[in-house]
N, C-alpha and C positions, 0 to 999 in steps of 0.2 A: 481408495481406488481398488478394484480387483484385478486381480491379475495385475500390479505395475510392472514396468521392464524399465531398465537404462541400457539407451543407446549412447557407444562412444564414437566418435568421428575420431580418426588418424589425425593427430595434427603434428606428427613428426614430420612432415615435409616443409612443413613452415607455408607462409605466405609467396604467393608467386604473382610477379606483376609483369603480364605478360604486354611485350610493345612497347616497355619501357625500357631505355639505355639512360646508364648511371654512369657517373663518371666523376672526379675529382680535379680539384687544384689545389696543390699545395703551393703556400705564400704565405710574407708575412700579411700581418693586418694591417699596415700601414699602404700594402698594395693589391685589396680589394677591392676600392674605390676602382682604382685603374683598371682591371681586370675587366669588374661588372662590364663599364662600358666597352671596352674593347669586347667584349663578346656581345653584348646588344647593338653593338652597330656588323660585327660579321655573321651572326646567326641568321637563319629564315627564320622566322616564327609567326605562327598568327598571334597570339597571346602569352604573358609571360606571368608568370608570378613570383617574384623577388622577398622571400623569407629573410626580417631583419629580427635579432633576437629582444627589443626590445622597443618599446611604443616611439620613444624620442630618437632614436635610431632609423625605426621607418619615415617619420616625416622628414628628417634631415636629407637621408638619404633621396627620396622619392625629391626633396628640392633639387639635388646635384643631379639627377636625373632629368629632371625638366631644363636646367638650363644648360644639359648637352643635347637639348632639341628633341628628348622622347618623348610623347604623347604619355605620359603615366599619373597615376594618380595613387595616393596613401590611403591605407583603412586600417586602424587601429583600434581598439576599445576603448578610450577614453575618446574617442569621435562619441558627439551624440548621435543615439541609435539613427533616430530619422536621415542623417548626414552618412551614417552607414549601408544606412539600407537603398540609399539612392547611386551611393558612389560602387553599391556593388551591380544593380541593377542598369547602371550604365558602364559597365565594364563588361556585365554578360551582353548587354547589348555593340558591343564593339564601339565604343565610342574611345575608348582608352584599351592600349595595347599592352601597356604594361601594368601593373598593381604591384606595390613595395607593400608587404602586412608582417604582421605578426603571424602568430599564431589561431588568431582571431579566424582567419580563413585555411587553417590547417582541414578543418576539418569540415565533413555537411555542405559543399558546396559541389554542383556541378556544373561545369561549363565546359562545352563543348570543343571551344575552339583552342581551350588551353594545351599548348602541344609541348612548354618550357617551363621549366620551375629550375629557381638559382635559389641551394641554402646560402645567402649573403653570409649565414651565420649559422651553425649548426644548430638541433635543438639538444636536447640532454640527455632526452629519453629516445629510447629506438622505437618506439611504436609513434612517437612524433614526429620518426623522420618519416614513416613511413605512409602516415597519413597527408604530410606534407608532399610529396613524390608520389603521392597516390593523386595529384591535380591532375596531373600530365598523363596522357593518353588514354583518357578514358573514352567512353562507348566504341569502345574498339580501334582505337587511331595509334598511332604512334608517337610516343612520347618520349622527352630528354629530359631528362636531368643532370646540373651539375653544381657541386658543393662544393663549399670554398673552405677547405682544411687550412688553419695558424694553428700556429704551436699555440 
């Protein structure tokens, strides 16, 4: 090249996720279960996305979910794709209110009407959580989060 340059961008400010409210619970894990529910029956929400650390955890979960009467449905990776790619395209389409996943939909998804995200379970890394809680409030809306701290 001639003449090259390097430009630096500032990134001592960090990442800002604007319209979003974060927030915690601390509990043990023996009383997350109860928790989840007790806030998905007092929230508004149009859409929710319930992060469980673990594939067998999301679909256990996403059962105790359905038979306290929420409309939700599980997506995990060991789902076959075709089976993924329908239960997500009927979830952007609002057929289903709630989605219990992995990690699987941390990241590369947009949906509009997601306004709630619950870490069921924290992830490890900070740029996981961040993409996780990046679901909530996008194209400009206002968005919640909240994560369930155990020791």
């Amino acid at each position: 090249m001639k003449d090259p340059f390097e430009l630096y961008v500032d990134s001592g400010s960090g990442l800002t996720l604007h319209g979003l409210k974060q927030f915690y619970v601390k509990l043990e894990d023996d009383k997350k279960v109860r928790k989840l529910i007790e806030l998905l029956d007092s929230l508004d929400f149009n859409q929710v996305i319930v992060f469980a650390k673990t594939q067998e955890y999301a679909k256990k979960l996403n059962e105790i979910v359905r038979k306290e009467g929420f409309p939700s449905v599980a997506c995990y990776r060991n789902m076959p794709q075709e089976e993924r790619l329908k239960v997500y395209q009927e979830f952007k389409e609002s057929k289903y209110r709630i989605m219990v996943c992995t990690d699987l939909f941390g990241r590369g998804i947009d949906i509009e009407k997601i306004n709630v995200v619950i870490n069921f379970d924290m992830p490890n890394e900070a740029d996981q959580y961040l993409h996780r809680v990046g679901r909530a409030g996008r194209f400009g809306t206002k968005g919640l989060t909240i994560s369930f701290i155990a020791s």
